[in-house]
N, C-alpha and C positions, 0 to 999 in steps of 0.2 A: 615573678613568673607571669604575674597578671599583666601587668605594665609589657613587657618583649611580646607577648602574644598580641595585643590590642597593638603595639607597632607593625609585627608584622601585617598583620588584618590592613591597617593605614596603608603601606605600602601597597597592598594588592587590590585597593579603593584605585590610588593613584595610577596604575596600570589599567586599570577597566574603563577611566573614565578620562583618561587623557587625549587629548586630540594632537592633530601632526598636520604643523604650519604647513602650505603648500610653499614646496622648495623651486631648486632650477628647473627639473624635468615638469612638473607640474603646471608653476609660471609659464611657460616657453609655449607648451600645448594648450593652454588657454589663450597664451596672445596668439598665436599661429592658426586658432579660430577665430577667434575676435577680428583678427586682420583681415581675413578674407570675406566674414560675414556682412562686417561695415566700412571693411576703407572706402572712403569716398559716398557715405551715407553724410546727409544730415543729423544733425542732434536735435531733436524739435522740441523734446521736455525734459528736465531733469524730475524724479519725483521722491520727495523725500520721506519714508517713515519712520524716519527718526533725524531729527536734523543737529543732532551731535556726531553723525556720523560724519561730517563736513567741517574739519579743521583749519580751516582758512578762510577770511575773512575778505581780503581785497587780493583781485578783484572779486565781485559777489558771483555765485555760482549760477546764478538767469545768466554772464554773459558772453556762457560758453554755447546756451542754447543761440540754434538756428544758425549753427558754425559747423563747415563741413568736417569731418573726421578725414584726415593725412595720411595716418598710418597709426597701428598699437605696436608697441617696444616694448620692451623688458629693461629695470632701472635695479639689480639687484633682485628681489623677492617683490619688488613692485611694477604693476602694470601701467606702463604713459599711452596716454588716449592723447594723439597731437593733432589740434586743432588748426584751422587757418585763424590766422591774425595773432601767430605765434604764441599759441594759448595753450596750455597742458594741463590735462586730466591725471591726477597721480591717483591712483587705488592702491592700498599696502588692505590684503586679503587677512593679514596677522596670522594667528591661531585657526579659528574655526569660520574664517569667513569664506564664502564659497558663491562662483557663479553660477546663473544658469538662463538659457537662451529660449526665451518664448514668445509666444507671437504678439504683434505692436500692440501696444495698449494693455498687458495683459497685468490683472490685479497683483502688488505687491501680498505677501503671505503676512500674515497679520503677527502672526510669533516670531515671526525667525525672518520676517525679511525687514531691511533697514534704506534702500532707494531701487529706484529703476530710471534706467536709461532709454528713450525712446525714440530708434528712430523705424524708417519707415521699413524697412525689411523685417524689424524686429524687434525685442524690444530684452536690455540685459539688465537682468533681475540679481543683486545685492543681498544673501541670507549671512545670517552670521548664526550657530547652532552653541550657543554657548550666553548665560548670563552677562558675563564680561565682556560687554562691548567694546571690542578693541579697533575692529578695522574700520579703517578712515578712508578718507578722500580728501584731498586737494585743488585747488583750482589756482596756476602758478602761470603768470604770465614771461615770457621772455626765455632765453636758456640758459641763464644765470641762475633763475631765481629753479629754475629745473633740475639743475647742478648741485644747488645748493641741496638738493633731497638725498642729492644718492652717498651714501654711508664713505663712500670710499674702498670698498674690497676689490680684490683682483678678480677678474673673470676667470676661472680657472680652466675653463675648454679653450681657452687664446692666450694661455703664459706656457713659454717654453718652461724648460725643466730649469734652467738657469734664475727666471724671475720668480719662480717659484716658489723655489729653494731661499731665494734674498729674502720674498714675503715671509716665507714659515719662520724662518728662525728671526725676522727683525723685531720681536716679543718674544720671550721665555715663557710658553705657555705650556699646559697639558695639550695632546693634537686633539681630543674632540672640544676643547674651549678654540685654540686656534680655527679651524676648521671654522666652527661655527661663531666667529667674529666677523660682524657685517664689514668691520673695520678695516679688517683682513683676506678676507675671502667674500664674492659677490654670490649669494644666492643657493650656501650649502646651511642646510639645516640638521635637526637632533636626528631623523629617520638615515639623508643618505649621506650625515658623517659616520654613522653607524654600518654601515653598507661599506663605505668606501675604507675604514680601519679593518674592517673584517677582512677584505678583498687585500688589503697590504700585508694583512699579519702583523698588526702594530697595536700594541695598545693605547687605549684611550688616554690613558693617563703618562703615556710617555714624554718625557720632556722635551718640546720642541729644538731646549742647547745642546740637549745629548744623541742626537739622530746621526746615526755616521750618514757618510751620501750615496751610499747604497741603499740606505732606510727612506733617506728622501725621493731619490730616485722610482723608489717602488709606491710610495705614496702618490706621485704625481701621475704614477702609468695608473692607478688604482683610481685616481680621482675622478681624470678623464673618459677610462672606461666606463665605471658605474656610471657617471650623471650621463656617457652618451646612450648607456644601453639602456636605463629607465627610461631616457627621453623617449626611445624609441618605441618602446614598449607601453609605453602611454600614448605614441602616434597608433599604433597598429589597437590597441584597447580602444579606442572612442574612434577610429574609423573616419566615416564621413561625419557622425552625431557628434552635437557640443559634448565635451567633455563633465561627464556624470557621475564618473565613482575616483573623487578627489578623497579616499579614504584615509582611516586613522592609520590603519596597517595593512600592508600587503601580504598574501598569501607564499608570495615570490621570493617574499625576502628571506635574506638567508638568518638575520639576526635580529633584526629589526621588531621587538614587538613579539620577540620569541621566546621570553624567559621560560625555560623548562626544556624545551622541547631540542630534539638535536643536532648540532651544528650538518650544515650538510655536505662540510668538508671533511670532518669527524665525528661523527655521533655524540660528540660531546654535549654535553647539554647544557645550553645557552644561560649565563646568565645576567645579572644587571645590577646598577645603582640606582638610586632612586634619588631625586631630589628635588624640591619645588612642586612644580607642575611636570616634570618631564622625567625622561629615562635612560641609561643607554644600557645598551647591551652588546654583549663579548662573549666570546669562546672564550673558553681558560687556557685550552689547547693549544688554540693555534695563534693566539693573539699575545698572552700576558707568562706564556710557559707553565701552567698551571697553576697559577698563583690565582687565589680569589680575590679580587677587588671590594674593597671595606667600601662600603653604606657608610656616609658620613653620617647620619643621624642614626643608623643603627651602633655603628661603633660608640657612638658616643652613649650610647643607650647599654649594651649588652660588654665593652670597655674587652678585655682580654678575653671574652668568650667566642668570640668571632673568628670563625672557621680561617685559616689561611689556604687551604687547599678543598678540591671536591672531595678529594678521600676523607680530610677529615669533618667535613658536614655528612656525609653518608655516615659515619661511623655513630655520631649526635644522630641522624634521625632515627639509624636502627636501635641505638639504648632508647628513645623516647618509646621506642614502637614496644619493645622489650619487656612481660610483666617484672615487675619488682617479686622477689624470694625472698620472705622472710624465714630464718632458722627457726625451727620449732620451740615452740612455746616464747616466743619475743612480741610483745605487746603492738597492737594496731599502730598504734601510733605512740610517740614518745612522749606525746602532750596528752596523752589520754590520764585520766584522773580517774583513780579509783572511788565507785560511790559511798559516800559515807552509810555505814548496817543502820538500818533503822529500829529506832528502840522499839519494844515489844511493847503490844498496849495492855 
């Protein structure tokens, strides 16, 4: 009992303190600042605090500085800062890396920031909020060697239904592993593959060989809407300001980040798997047919105790809730020992 209880406690650490990579809608509204704030600025410093954050060696990162900035693009979940003299700045923001836009010169943060970019309108500040220093930077000359970064996934707001459909099924995957394969799909992550199975009515764990094409057909209307309606909603959120609440979880979201609380298509009450560092979450309703989705490390843990439906986890929590009735006169406990009478002195 002790062991399932201290799992689930782990589980709901994992939930409180996990963070949520910025995906397409997120990237998109960062370069779509970025682009405007410096295209056609100089780079006059690059400044490093921490200079592990810079994974590339030749050419050296001095020899982007005092190189005009072209344009910023989106390469997948990475930002290309393109230089004259065919020189590209790659940033991959990872996990918890986050920008932010201040005025020239302005001091790197001593905890949580990792470079700053300076030019003369302004100057873009590199924080990463997490131990695990994950996001990087690049400095890749030519457009080969630029090519060579991007993972290979499909765009999915510019694939008809038709290339879609060839991408999803040309690996037998579960759809939120397909989905979020850089391999496969460009720039959808754990938040809005979650969003976007909910919005199809599909489960997470469905099999990408087993999808009639009505099922794929609805995923791909479902894929396109969500990523353009968060896009949007992240233009009209940050306004004319640099983009500031790159959060874990949104209020908006209908599943995302919601376990418990419910669905807002059915009241149902949202739930999730747990695994690594991440999460996903589903309606049982409208997604999986009511069927609960096993916690691989819980299954493995609690084996055939593991609810298959909501009814029957409701049922488990009200006997936990429930006191116990013993029949009259039946001892505390079974292991209780009677004391041995003490001899008379």
């Amino acid at each position: 009992m002790h062991v399932r209880e201290s799992a689930l406690r782990h589980v709901r650490v994992i939930g409180l303190f996990s963070h949520r990579m910025p995906e397409l809608p997120d990237v998109t509204v960062y370069m779509e600042h970025l682009d405007r704030l410096v295209r056609g600025e100089i780079l006059r410093k690059v400044r490093l605090a921490s200079p592990f954050v810079v994974r590339s060696v030749q050419p050296p990162i001095q020899n982007v500085e005092g190189r005009r900035l072209l344009a910023v693009t989106r390469l997948g979940k990475r930002l290309v800062f393109s230089f004259e003299e065919n020189l590209f700045l790659v940033l991959h923001l990872m996990i918890a890396g986050r920008l932010k836009w201040k005025a020239p010169g302005a001091p790197i943060p001593r905890k949580l920031g990792l470079l700053a970019l300076d030019f003369d309108a302004g100057t873009v500040l590199l924080t990463e909020a997490s131990p695990k220093k994950r996001a990087w930077l690049r400095l890749v000359a030519g457009e080969d060697a630029l090519i060579a970064l991007d993972p290979g996934g499909l765009e999915p707001l510019g694939a008809t239904r038709e290339v879609f459909s060839a991408r999803l099924r040309s690996e037998n995957h579960t759809l939120k592993r397909a989905l979020t394969d850089p391999t496969l799909f460009s720039g959808i992550g754990n938040a809005y593959s979650d969003e976007i199975l909910h919005a199809a009515k599909l489960s997470p764990v469905a099999l990408t060989s087993r999808l009639s094409d009505a099922e794929v057909a609805r995923l791909h209307d479902a894929t396109k809407k969500t990523l353009l309606d968060w896009t949007e909603r992240l233009r009209l959120d940050a306004g004319e300001k640099f983009p500031e609440k790159v959060t874990a979880f949104r209020p908006e979201m209908a599943v995302h980040g919601k376990h418990g609380n419910p669905c807002p298509a059915c009241a149902t009450p949202v739930q999730r798997i747990v695994y690594a560092d991440n999460e996903t979450n589903y309606c049982p309703a409208c997604q999986t047919g009511g069927k609960l989705l096993a916690d691989r490390s819980l299954s493995r843990l609690l084996h055939g105790d593991w609810p298959k439906s909501l009814e029957e986890m409701e049922e488990r929590k009200s006997s936990r809730r429930m006191p116990a009735v013993r029949p009259t006169g039946e001892p505390r406990s079974s292991r209780t020992r009677a004391r041995p009478s003490r001899a008379p002195r």
